[in-house]
C-alpha positions as CSV (number, residue, x, y, z in Angstrom):
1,X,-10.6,-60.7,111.7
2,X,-13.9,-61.5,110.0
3,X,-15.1,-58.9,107.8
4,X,-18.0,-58.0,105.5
5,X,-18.4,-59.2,102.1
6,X,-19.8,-56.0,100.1
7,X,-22.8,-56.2,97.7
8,X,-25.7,-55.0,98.8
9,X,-23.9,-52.5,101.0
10,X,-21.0,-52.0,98.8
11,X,-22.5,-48.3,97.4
12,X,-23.7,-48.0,101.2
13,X,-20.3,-48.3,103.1
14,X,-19.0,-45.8,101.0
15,X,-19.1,-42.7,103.1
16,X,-19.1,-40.8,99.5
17,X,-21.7,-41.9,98.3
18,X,-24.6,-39.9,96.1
19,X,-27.8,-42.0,96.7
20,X,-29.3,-39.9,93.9
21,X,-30.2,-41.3,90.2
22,X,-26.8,-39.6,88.9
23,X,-24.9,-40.7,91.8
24,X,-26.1,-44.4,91.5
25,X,-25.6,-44.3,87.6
26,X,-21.6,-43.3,88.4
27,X,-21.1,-47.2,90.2
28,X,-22.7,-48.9,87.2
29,X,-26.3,-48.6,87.9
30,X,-28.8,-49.9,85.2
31,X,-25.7,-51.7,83.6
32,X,-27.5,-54.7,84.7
33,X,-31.0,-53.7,83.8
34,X,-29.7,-52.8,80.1
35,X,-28.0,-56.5,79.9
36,X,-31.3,-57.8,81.0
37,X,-33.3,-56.0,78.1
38,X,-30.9,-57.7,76.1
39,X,-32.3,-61.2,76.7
40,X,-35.0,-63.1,76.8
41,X,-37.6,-63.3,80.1
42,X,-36.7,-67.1,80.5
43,X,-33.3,-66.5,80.1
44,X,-33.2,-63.9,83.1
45,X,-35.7,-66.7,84.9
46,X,-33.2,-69.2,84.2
47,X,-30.3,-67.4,85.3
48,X,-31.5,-65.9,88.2
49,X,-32.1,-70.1,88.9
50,X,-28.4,-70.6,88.1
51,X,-27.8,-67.7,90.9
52,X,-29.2,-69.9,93.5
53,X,-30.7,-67.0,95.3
54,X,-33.4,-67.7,98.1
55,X,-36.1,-65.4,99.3
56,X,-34.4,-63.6,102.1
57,X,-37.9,-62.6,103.7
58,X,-37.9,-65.4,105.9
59,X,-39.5,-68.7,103.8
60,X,-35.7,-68.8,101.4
61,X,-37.5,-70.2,98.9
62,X,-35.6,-70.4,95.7
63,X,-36.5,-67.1,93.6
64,X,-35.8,-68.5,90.3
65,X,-38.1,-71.4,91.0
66,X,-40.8,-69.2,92.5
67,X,-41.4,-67.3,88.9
68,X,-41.0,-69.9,87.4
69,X,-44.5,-70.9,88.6
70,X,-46.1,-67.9,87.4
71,X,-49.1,-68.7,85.1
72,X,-49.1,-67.9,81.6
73,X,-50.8,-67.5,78.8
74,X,-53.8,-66.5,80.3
75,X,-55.0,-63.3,78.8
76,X,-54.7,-61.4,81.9
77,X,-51.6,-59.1,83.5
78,X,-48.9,-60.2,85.7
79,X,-47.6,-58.4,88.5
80,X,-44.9,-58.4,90.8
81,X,-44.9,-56.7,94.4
82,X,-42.0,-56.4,96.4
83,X,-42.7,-56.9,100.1
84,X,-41.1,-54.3,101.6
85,X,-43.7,-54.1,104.9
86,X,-40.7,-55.4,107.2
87,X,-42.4,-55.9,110.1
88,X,-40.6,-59.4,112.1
89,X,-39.1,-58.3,115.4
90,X,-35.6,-57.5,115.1
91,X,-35.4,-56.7,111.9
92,X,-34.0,-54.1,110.2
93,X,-32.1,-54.8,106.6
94,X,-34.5,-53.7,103.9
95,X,-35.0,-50.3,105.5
96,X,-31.4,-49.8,105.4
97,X,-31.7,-50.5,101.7
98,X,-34.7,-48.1,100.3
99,X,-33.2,-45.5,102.4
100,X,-29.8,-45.5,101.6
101,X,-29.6,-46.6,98.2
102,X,-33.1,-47.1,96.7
103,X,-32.1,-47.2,93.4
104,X,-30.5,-50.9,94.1
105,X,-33.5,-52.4,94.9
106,X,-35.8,-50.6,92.4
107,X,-33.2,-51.6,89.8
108,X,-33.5,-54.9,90.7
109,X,-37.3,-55.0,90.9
110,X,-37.3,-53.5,87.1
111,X,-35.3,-56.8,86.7
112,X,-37.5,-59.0,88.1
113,X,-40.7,-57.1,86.3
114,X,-39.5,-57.7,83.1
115,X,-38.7,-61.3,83.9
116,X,-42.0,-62.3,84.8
117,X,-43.6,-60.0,82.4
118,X,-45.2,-57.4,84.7
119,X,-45.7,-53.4,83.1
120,X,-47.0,-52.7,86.7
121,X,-45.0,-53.3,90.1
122,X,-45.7,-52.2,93.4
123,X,-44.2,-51.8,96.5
124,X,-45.9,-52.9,99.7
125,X,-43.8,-50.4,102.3
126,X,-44.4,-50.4,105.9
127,X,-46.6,-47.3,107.2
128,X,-43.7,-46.6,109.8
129,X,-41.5,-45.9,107.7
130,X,-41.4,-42.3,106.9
131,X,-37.8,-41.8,106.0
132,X,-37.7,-45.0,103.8
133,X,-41.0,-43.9,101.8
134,X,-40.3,-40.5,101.2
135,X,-36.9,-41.5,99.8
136,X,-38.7,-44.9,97.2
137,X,-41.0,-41.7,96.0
138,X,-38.2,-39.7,95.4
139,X,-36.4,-41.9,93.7
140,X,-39.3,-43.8,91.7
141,X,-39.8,-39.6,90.5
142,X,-36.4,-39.7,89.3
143,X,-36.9,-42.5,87.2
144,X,-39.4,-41.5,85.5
145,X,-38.2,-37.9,84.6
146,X,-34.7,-39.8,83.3
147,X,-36.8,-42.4,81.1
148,X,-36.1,-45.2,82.7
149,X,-39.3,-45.9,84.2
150,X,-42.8,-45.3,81.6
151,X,-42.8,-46.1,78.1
152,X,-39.6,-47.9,76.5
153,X,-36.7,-47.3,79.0
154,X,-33.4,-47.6,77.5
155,X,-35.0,-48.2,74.1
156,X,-36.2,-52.0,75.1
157,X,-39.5,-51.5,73.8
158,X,-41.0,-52.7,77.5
159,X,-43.3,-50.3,79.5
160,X,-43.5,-50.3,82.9
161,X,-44.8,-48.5,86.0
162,X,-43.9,-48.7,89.7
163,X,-46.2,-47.5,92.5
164,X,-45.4,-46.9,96.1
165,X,-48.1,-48.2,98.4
166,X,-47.8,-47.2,102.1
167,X,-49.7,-50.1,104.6
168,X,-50.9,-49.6,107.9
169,X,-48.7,-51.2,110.1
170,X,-50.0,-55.1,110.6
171,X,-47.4,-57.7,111.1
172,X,-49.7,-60.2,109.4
173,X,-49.2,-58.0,105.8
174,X,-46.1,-59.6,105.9
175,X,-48.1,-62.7,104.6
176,X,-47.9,-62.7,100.9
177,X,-51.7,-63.1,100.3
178,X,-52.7,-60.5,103.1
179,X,-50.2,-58.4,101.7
180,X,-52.5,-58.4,98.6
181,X,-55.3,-58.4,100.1
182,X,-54.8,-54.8,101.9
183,X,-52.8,-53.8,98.1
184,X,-56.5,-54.5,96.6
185,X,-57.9,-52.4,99.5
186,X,-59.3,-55.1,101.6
187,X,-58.5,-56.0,105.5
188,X,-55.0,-57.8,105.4
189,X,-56.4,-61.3,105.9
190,X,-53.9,-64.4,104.8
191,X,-55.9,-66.2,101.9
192,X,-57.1,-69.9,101.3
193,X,-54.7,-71.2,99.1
194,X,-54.1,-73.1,96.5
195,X,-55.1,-70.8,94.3
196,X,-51.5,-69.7,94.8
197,X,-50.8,-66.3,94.3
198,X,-48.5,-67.5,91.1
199,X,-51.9,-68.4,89.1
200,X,-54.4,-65.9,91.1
201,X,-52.6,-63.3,93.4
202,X,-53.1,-59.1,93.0
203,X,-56.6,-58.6,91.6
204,X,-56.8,-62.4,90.2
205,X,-53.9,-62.0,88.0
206,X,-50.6,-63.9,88.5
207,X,-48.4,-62.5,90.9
208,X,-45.2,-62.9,92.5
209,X,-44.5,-61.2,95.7
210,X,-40.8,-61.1,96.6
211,X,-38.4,-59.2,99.4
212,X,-36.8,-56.2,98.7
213,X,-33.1,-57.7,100.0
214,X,-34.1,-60.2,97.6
215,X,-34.7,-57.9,94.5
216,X,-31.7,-56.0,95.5
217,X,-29.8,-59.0,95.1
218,X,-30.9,-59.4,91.0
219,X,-28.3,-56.2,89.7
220,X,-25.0,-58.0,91.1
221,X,-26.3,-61.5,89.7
222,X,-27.0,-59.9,85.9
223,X,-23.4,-57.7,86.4
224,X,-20.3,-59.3,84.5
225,X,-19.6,-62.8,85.8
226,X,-22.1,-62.0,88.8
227,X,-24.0,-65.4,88.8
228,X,-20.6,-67.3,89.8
229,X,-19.2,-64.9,92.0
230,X,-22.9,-64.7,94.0
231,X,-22.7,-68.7,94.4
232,X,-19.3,-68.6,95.4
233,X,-20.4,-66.8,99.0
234,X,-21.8,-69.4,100.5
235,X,-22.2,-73.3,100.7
236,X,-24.4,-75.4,98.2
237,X,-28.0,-74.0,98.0
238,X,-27.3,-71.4,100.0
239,X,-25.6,-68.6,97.4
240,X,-25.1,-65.1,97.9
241,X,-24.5,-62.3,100.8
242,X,-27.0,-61.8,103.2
243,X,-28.0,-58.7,105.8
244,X,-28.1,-59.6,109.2
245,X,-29.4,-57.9,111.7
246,X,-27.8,-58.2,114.8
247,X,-29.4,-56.9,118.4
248,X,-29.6,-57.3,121.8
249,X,-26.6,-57.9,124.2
250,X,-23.7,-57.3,121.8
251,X,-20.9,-54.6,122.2
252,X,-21.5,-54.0,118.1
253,X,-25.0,-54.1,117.2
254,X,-26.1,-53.3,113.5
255,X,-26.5,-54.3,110.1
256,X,-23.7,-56.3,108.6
257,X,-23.5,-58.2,105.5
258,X,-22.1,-61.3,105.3
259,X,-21.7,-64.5,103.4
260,X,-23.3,-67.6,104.1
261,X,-20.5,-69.4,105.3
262,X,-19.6,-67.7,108.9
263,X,-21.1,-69.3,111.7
264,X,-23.1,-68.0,114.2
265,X,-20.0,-67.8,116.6
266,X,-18.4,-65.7,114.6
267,X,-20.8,-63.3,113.9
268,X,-21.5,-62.5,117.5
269,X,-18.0,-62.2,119.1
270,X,-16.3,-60.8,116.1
271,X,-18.6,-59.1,114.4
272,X,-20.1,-57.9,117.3
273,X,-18.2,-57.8,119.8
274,X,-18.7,-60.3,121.9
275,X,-21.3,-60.3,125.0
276,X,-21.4,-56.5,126.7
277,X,-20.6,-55.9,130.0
278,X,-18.2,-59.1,130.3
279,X,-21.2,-61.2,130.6
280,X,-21.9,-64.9,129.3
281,X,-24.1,-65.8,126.6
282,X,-27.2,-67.5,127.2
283,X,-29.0,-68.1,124.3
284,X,-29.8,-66.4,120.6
285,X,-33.0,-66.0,118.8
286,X,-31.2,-66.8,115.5
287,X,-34.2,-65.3,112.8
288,X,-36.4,-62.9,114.2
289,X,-38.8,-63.7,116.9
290,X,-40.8,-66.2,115.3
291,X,-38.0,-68.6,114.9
292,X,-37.1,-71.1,117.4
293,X,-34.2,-70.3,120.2
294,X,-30.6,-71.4,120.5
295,X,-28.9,-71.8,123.8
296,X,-25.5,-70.9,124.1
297,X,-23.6,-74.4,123.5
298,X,-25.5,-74.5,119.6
299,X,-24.0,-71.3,118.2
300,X,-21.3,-73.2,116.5
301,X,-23.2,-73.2,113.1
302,X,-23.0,-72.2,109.5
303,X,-25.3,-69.1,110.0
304,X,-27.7,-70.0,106.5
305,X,-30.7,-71.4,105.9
306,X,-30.2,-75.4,105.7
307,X,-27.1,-75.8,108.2
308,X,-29.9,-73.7,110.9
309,X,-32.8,-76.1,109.8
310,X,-30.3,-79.3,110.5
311,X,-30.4,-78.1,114.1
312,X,-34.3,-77.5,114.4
313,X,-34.6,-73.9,114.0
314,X,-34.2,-71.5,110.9
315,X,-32.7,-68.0,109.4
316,X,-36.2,-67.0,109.0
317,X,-35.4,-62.8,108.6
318,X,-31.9,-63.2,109.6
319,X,-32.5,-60.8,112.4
320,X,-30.3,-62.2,115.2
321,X,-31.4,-61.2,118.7
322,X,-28.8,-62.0,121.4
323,X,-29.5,-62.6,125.0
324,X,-26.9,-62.7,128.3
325,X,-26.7,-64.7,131.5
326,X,-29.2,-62.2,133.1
327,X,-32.0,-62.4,131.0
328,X,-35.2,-63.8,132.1
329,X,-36.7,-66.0,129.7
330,X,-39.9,-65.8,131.1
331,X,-40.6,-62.3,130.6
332,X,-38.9,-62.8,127.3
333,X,-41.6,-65.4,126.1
334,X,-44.1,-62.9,127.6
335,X,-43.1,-59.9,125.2
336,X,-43.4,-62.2,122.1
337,X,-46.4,-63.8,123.2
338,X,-47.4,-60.4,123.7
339,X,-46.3,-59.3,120.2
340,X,-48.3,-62.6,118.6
341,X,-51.9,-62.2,120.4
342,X,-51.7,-58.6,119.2
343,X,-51.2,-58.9,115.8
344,X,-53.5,-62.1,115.2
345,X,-56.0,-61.1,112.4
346,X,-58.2,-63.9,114.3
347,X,-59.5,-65.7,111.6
348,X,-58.1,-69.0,112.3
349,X,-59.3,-70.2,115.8
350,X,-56.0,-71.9,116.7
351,X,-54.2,-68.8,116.2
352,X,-56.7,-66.6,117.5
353,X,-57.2,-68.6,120.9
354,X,-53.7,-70.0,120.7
355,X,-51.5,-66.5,121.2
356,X,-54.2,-65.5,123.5
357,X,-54.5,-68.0,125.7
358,X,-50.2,-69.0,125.8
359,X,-49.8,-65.1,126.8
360,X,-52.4,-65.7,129.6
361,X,-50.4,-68.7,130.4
362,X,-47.0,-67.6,130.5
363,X,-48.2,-64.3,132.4
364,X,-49.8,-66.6,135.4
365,X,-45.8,-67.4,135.5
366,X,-45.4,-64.1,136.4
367,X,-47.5,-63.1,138.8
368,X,-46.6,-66.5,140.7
369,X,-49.6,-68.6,139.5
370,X,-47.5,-71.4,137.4
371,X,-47.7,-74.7,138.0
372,X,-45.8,-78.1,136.5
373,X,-49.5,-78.7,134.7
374,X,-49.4,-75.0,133.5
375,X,-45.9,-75.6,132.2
376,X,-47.7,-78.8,130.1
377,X,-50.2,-76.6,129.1
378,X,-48.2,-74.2,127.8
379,X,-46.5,-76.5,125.5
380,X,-49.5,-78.3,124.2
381,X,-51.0,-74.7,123.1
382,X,-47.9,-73.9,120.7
383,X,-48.4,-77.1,119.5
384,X,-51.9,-76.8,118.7
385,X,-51.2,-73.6,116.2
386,X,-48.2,-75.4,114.6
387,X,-49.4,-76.4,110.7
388,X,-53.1,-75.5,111.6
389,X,-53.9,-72.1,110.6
390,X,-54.1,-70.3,107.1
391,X,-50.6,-68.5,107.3
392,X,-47.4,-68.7,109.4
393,X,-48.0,-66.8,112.2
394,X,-49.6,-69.5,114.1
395,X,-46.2,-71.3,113.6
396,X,-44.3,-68.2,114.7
397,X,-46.3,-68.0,117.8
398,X,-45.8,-71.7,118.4
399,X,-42.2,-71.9,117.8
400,X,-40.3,-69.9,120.2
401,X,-42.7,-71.1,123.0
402,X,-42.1,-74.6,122.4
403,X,-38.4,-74.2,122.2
404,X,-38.1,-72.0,125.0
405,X,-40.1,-73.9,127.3
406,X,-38.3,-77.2,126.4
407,X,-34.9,-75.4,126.6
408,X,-35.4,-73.4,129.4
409,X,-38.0,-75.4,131.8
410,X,-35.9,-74.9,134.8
411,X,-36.8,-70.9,134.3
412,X,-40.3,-71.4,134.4
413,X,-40.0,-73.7,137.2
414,X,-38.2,-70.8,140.0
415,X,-41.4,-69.0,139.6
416,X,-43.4,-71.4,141.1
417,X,-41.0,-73.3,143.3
418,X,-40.5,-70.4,145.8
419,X,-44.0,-69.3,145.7
């Protein structure tokens, strides 16, 4: 029976568990932080390299690598910002996290501050959620009144700050540079780059914004032969545990952590369950909605980040969204093409026009106005917004239309052929 493999969740599934400062500190917390004042910043950059941890916010770029770009030398403050605003369809793992053991990830953000030199972090949390912020301030208070946060914590002569910032809800502050945009006070609007936030991010300076599962990640990699042990969970290039989020028709949906080295198969008739109701699978969105869908004879995968690209789709948030026999794709495409036009900040126009116009499309489906040249049209829009807009979310509208309309044409096809 296929089981989680405990890191993240380890303090978590324990059913005993004190998610206070004192109750953290009993299972070895700041261990890892004091091993860390110990050594150099390039050192911890380096090793956190060695780790072969990827950004689990969707992108899975190597973490390591991404500091590593950070400017320096140039007279000005660094910051990092962990991106806590959560906000792709399906997805539900770093809540889990800053609500249930917060100290985990703010451990691991102290980590990551010190590595690329920042005395000021913030985190970028989603408006919604209430529980998850009240516990971060809580916990950041805590910090502070124990020493560890402030002036000199633990005696390592580094200062450092952490402020909770609360957003408003927009999917598209789950951009990196929008994120910052809306953490300087402006409208969350994805930026021109290069500059890359790495030379000019949060108020010009160089900034590195990264997940919280990812953060959270940084206190088993520093713990006692943690770096080997994380790389040992998964295949080359793809190291470590990660939180999946598994929805939809499933007898056992949830949060599960796993290693990188369970397929896709697995995951959904072991860990959960298998399809409810006795019903067949028809297809999974495999990494939240923006990510292109599966049908039901392609689930026999490595569930990471490279073995998913292979196939033409990706991990993206990890949040897997399961469909049955009964599901009608249609309407299905609707609600995220729904979701897309919405949240559109509208400055690029093939994302502006794009989601608005392939929601209009797929709706005439609905209400019995398709066509065979409406089903061509629908496909030439997504492609329009793939790699021709400012920030991802013209490619996460495009995505799941193109793949579901060239997976599923037959779908799109009954509403017009009785009609």
């Amino acid at each position: 029976m296929l089981e989680e493999t405990l890191v993240l969740f380890k303090n978590i599934r324990n059913p005993k568990y004190d998610k206070s400062l004192a109750g953290y500190k009993k299972t070895g917390g700041f261990k890892s932080l004091k091993k860390v004042f110990g050594m150099k910043p390039e050192e911890v950059v380096q090793e956190v390299k060695e780790s072969g941890v990827r950004g689990r916010g969707g992108a899975g770029f190597p973490t390591g690598l991404k500091w590593s770009f950070m400017a320096k030398g140039t007279g000005k403050p660094s910051y990092l910002v962990a991106n806590a605003d959560e906000s792709e369809p399906g997805t539900c793992k770093d809540r889990e996290l800053m609500l249930k053991d917060p100290h985990l990830f703010l451990e691991g953000l102290m980590i990551g501050s010190y590595a690329v030199g920042c005395h000021h972090a913030y985190v970028y949390v989603r408006g919604e959620f209430f529980p998850a912020i009240k516990t971060l301030n809580a916990a950041v208070d805590e910090l502070y009144a124990d020493g560890l946060l402030g002036h000199d914590p633990l005696g390592s002569g580094f200062n450092l700050d952490i402020t909770i910032h609360t957003g408003a809800g927009a999917y598209i502050c789950g951009e990196e540079t929008a994120l910052l945009d809306s953490l300087e006070g402006k409208r969350g609007q994805p930026r021109v780059k290069p500059p890359f936030p790495a030379v000019s991010g949060f108020n010009g300076c160089p900034t590195s914004v990264n997940n919280v599962e990812t953060l959270a990640c940084l206190p088993f990699i520093f713990s006692d032969g943690g770096v080997e042990s994380f790389k040992s969970f998964g295949p080359q290039n793809n190291s470590g545990t990660h939180l999946v989020s598994l929805s939809g028709h499933v007898n056992s949906p949830g949060v599960y952590e796993l290693r990188m080295d369970v397929s896709m198969k697995d995951i959904i008739y072991e860990i959960g369950g298998g399809i409810r109701n006795g019903k067949k699978l028809k297809g999974v969105i495999p990494g939240g909605s923006s990510s292109p869908v599966m049908k039901a004879d392609e689930i026999d995968v490595l569930y990471n980040f490279d073995d998913l690209a292979k196939i033409g789709t990706m991990m993206g948030s990890a949040a897997m969204m399961v469909f049955d026999e009964d599901t009608d794709v249609v309407k299905l495409l609707h609600r995220i093409t729904r979701f897309y036009a919405h949240e559109s900040c509208g400055q690029c126009t093939p994302c502006r026009e794009g989601t608005h116009w392939s929601r209009q499309i797929v709706r005439d489906f609905l209400n019995g106005n398709g066509s065979e040249e409406k089903l061509k049209r629908l496909d030439r829009v997504g492609g329009n917004m793939l790699g021709t807009t400012l920030c991802a979310l013209g490619d996460a509208a495009a995505l799941p239309i193109q793949s579901i309309v060239n997976k599923f044409p037959e779908e799109f096809r009954n509403y017009y052929a009785t009609t």
